[in-house]
TORMARKE-868184 format. One record per residue: x, y negated, z negated of N, C-alpha, C, O, CB in turn. Coordinates in steps of 0.02 Angstrom, whole numbers, plus 50000, padded with zeros to 5 digits. Glycine has a CB too. Layout:
# residues N
XYZXYZXYZXYZXYZ;...
//
This chain:
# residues 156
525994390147874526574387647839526424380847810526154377247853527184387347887;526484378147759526624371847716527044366347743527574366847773526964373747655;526714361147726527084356647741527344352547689527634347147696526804353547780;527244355047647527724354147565528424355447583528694359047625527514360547493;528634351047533529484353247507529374360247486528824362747478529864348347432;530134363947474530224370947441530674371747409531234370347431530244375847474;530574374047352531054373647284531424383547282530884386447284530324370847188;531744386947281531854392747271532514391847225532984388047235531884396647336;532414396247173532824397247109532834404547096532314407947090532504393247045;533544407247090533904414747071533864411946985534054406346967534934416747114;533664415746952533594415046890534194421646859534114427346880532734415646872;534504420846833535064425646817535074426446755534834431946742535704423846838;535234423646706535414420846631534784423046580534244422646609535484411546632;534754424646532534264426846493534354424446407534044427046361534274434746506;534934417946399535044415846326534634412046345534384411146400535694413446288;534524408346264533844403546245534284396746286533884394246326533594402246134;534904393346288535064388546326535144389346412535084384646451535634386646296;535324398146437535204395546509534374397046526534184398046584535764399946568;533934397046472533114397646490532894392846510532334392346535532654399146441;533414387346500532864379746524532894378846589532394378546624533094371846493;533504378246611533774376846670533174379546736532914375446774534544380746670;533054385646739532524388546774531664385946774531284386446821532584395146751;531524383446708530874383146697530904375346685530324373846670530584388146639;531224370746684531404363246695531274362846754530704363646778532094360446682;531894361546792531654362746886531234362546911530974357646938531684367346920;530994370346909530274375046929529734369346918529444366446964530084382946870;529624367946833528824362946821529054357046841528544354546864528444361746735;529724350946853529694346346882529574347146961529294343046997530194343446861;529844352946979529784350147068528924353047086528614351947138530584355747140;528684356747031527924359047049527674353047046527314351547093527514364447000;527764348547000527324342146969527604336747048527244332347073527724338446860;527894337447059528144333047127528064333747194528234330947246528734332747132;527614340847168527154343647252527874348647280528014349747339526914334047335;528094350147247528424355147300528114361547299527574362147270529174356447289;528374366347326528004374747346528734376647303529234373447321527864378547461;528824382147242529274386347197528984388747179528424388147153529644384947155;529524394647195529994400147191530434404647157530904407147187530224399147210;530304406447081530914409247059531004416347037530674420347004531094405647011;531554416447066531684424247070532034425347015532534422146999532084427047133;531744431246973532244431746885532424439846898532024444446907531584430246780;533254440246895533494447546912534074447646858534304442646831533774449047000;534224452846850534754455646793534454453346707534024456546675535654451046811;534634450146695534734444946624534214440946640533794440246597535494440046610;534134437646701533444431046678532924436946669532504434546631533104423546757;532774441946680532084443346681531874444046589531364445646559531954451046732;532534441846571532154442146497531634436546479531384436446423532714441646438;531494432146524531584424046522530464425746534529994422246517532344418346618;530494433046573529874433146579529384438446539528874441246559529834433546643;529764438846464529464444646426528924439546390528954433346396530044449546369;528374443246350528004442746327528204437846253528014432846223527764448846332;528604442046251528984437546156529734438346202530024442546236528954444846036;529804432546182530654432346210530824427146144530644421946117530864427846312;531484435046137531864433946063532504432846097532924437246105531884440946000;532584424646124533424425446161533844419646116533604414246101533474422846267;534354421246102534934418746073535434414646107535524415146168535244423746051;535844409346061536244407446106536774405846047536694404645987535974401746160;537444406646095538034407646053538464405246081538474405846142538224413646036;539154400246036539624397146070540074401146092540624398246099539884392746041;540074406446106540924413046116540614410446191540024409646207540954425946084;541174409546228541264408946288540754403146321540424403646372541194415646314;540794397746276540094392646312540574386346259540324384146208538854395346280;541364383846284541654379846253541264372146261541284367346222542344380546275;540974372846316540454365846327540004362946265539814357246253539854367746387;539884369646227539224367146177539484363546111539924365346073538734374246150;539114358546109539204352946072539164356745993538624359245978538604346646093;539574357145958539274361245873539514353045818539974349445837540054372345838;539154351645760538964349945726539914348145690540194342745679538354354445704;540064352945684540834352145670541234358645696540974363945712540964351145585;541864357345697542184360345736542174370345702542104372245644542944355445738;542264373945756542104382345727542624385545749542704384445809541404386645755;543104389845720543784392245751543284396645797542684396945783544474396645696;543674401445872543324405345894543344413445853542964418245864543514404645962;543934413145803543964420745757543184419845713542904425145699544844421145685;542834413745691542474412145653541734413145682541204414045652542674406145633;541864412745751541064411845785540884422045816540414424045850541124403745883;541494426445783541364432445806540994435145734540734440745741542064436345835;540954433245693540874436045630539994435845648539634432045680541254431145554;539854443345601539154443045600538554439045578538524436545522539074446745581;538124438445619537764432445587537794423945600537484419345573537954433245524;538344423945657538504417845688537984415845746537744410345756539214418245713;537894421345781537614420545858536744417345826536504412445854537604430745917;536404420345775535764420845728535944413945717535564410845754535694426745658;536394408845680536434403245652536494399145714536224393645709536954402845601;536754400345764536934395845810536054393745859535874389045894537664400045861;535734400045835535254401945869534704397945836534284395245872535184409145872;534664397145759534074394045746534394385645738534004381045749533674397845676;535024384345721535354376845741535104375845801534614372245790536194375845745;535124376745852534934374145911534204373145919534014367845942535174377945960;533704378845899533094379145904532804374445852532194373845858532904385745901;533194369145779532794366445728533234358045778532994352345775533004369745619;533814359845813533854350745865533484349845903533314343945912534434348445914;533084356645957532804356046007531864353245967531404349645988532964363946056;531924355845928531034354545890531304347045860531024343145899530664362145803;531694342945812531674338445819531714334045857531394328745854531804338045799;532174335745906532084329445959531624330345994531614325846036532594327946006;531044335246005530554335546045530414337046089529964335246127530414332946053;531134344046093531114347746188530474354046162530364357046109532264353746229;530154353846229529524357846232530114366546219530724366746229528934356146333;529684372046196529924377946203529984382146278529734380046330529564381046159;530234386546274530054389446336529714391946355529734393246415530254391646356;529124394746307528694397246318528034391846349527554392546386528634400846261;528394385846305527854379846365527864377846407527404375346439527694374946363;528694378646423528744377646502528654383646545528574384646605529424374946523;528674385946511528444392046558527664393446575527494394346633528694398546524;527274393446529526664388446534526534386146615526234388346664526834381146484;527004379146596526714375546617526664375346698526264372946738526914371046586;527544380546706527504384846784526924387846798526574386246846528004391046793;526794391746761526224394146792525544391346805525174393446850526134398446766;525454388046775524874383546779524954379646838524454378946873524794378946718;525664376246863525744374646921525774377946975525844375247029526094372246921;525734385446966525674389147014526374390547029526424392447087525284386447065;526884390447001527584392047031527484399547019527114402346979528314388246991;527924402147070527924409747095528414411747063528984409447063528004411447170;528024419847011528944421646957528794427646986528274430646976529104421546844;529434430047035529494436447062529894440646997530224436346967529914436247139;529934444346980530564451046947530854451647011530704449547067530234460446911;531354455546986531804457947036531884466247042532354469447019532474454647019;531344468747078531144475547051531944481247052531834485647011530404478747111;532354481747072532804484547083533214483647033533624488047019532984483447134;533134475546985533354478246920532974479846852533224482046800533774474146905;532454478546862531714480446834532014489546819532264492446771530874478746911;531824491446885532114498646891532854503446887532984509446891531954499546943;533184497946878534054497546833533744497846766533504503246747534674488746842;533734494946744533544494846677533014497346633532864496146574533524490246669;532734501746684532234505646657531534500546595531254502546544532784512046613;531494494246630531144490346574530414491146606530194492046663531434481646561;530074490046530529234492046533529174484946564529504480146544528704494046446;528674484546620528414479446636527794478146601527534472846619528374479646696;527414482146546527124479846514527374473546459527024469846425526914484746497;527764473846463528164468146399528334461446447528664457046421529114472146358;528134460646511528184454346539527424452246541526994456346524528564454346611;527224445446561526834440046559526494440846614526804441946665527144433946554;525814440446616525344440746668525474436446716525504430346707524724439646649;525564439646777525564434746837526344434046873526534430146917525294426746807;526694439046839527274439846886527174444346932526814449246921527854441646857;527434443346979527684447847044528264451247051528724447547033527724444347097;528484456847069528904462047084529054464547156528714467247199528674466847051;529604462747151529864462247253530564462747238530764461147182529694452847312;531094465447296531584465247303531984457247333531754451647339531584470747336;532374458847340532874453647358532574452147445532524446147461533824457147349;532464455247475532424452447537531744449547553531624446347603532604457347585;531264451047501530564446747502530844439047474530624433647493529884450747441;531304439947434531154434147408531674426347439531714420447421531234436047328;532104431547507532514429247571531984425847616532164420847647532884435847614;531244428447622530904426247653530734417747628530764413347671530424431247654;530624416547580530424409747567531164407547542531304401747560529744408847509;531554410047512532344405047513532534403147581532664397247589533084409547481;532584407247635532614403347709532374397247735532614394247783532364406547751;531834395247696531374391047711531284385847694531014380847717530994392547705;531704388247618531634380247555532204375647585532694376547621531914382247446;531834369047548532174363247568532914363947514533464361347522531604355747556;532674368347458533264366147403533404375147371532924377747343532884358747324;533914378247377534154385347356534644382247264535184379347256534864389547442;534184384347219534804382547174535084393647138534804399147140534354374347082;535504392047121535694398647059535884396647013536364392947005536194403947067;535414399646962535554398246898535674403146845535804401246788535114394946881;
//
């Protein structure tokens, strides 16, 4: 057993804004010596495809800051979720947030552990060829084994 800290993260979410949240964390508490953990089931496991084409949209996310104000009849129309999607992705490249594909990177390079969540892997009938070398596939109670243990349980 380690005598490291332990980081364990439920990865849930699969839009391009809850992608950070998981792979932020993960590479700061790796870079800080901890031992992580993240488990991606339902929706996050999109977070571990090969090309991840994820979107993000203000319908039901009243928190997000937009440029000027958008009725919500206005943000259902086609072609909104696509605009909201590359607006966010041309603020995040100017101000200089890494992608997720680099933080994701950069987990792995730190060695953080990306389980699937095989039970919805196998819900969803998805090719695990279309995920990223170096994930792992386990149920929920493997991944009980090291959340018992961690110093810090987040869900995201």
């Amino acid at each position: 057993m380690s005598d490291s800290k332990k980081l364990a993260i439920i990865a849930t979410k699969g839009s391009l804004d809850w992608g950070y949240p998981p792979f932020i964390l993960a590479s700061t508490a790796a870079a800080l010596g901890y031992e992580v953990e993240v488990f991606f089931t339902f929706y996050g496991l999109q977070l571990l495809k090969k090309k991840m084409d994820l979107q993000v949209s203000s319908l039901g996310n009243p928190g997000m800051p937009m440029p000027m104000p958008v009725p919500v009849l206005l943000q259902t129309l086609p072609g909104m979720q696509r605009m909201m999607t590359v607006m966010m992705k041309q603020k995040m490249k100017a101000k200089g947030v890494a992608s997720l594909e680099d933080l994701r990177e950069l987990c792995m390079e730190a060695e953080v552990r990306m389980i699937a969540c095989q039970m919805t892997v196998d819900l969803f009938e998805m090719d695990t060829g279309e995920f990223i070398d170096g994930v792992e596939y386990a149920g929920a109670a493997a991944f009980f084994e090291f959340a018992g243990e961690a110093d810090i349980c987040l869900f995201i």
